[in-house]
C-alpha positions in Angstrom: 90.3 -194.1 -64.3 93.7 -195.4 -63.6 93.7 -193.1 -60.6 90.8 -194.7 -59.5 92.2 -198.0 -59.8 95.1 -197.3 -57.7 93.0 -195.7 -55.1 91.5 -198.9 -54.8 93.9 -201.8 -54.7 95.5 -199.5 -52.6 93.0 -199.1 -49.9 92.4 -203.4 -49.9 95.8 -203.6 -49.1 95.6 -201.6 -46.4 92.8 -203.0 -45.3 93.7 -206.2 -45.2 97.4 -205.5 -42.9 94.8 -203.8 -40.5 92.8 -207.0 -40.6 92.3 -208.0 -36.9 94.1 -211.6 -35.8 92.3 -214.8 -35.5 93.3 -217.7 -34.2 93.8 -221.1 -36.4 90.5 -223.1 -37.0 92.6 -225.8 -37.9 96.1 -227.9 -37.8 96.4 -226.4 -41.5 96.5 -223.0 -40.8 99.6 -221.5 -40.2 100.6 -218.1 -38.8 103.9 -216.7 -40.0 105.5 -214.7 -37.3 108.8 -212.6 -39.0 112.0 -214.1 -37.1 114.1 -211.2 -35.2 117.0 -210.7 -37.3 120.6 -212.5 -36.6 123.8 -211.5 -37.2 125.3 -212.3 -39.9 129.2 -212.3 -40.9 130.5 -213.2 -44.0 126.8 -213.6 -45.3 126.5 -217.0 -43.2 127.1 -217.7 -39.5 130.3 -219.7 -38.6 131.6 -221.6 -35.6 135.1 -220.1 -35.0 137.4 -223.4 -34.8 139.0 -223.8 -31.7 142.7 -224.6 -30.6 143.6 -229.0 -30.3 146.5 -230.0 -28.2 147.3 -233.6 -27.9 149.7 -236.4 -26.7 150.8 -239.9 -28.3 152.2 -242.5 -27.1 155.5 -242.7 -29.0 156.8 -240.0 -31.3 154.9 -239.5 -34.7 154.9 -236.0 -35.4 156.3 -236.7 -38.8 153.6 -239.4 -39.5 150.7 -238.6 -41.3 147.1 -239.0 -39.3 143.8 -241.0 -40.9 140.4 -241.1 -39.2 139.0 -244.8 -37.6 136.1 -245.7 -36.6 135.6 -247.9 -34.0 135.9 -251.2 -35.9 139.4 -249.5 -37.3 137.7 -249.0 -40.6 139.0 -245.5 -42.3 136.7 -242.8 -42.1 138.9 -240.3 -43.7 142.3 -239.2 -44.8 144.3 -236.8 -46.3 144.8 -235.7 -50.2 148.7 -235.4 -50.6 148.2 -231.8 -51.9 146.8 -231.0 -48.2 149.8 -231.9 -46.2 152.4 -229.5 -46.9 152.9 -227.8 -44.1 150.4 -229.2 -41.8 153.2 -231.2 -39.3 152.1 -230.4 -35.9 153.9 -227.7 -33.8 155.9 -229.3 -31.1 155.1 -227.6 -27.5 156.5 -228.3 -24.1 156.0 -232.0 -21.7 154.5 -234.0 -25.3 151.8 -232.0 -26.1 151.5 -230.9 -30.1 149.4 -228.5 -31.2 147.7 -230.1 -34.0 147.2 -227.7 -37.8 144.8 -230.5 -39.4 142.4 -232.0 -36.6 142.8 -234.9 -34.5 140.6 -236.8 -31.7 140.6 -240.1 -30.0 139.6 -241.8 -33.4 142.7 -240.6 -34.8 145.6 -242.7 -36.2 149.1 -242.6 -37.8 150.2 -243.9 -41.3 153.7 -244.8 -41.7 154.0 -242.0 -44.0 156.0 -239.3 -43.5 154.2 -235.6 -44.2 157.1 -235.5 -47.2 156.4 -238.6 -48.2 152.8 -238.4 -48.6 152.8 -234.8 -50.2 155.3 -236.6 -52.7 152.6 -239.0 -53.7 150.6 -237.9 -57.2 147.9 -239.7 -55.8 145.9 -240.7 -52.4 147.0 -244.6 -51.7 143.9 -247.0 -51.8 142.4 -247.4 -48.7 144.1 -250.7 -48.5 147.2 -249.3 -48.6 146.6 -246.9 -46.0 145.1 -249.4 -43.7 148.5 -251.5 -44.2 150.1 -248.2 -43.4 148.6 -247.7 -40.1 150.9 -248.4 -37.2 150.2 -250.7 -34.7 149.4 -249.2 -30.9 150.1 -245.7 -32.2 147.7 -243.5 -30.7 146.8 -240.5 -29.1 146.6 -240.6 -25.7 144.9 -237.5 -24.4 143.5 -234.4 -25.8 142.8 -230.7 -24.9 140.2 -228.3 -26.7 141.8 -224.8 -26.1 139.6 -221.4 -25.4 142.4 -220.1 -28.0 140.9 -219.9 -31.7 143.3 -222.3 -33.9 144.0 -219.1 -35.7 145.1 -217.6 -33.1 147.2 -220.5 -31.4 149.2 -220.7 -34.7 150.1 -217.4 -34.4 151.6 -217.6 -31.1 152.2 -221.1 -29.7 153.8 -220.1 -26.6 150.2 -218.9 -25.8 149.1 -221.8 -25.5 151.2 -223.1 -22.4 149.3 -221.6 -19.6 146.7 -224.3 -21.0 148.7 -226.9 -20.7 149.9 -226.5 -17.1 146.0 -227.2 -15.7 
């Protein structure tokens, strides 16, 4: 009996695969076509961070960076635990490589990077806005063909970029 059983839910499954393809009578129905697989690394896919170069106008490599928008409002900043070590890498002509992220939206506190990783806690944003420095700014930016891994581990790879 169980045998026959079997048999039988087995042979409605196949069956059913074998079933021949019609097309939706309505808006409701919905075919499920299996996706071709992607790769994968790491179990999810990732966009490998490129290199940022970048000039200011004035010298704040010591000076810790916030994000603006355009009405100067502070988008985002730093935790002092995440500064340590995160000074940008000094190149050749002005350019810095930068180890934390910068753009054209970016701005610089009065803080030093000691002073700010000596902090136990973030200023208020008030504060930080009173720390931002007038006119400081970055001037121009390059996004490198360089991985930011890889132009940490050899800055002086970086300067065939910056000759273009």
């Amino acid at each position: 009996m169980n045998k026959l059983v079997i048999l039988s839910a087995s042979s409605l499954l196949i069956l059913g695969a074998c079933a021949s393809r019609k097309a939706p009578s309505s808006k409701s129905e919905l075919e499920i076509v299996a996706a071709p697989p992607r790769p994968v690394i790491g179990g999810q896919n990732h966009e490998i961070p490129r290199a940022v170069v970048y000039k200011t106008n004035g010298d704040y490599n010591n000076n810790v960076t916030v994000q603006v928008d355009a009405r100067g409002n502070i988008t985002s900043y730093p935790a002092p635990a995440d500064v340590k070590g995160m000074e940008p890498i000094a190149l050749t002509d002005g350019w810095l490589l930068t180890r934390c992220g910068v753009n054209m939206s970016t701005v610089f506190t009065r803080y030093t990077y000691a002073q700010y990783a000596a902090l136990k806690a973030a200023p208020t944003l008030a504060e930080l806005k009173a720390s931002i420095i007038p006119d400081a700014k970055i001037t121009e930016t390059k996004t490198l063909s360089l991985s930011q891994t890889e132009a940490l581990a050899n800055p002086s790879a970086i300067l065939p970029y910056l000759a273009r």
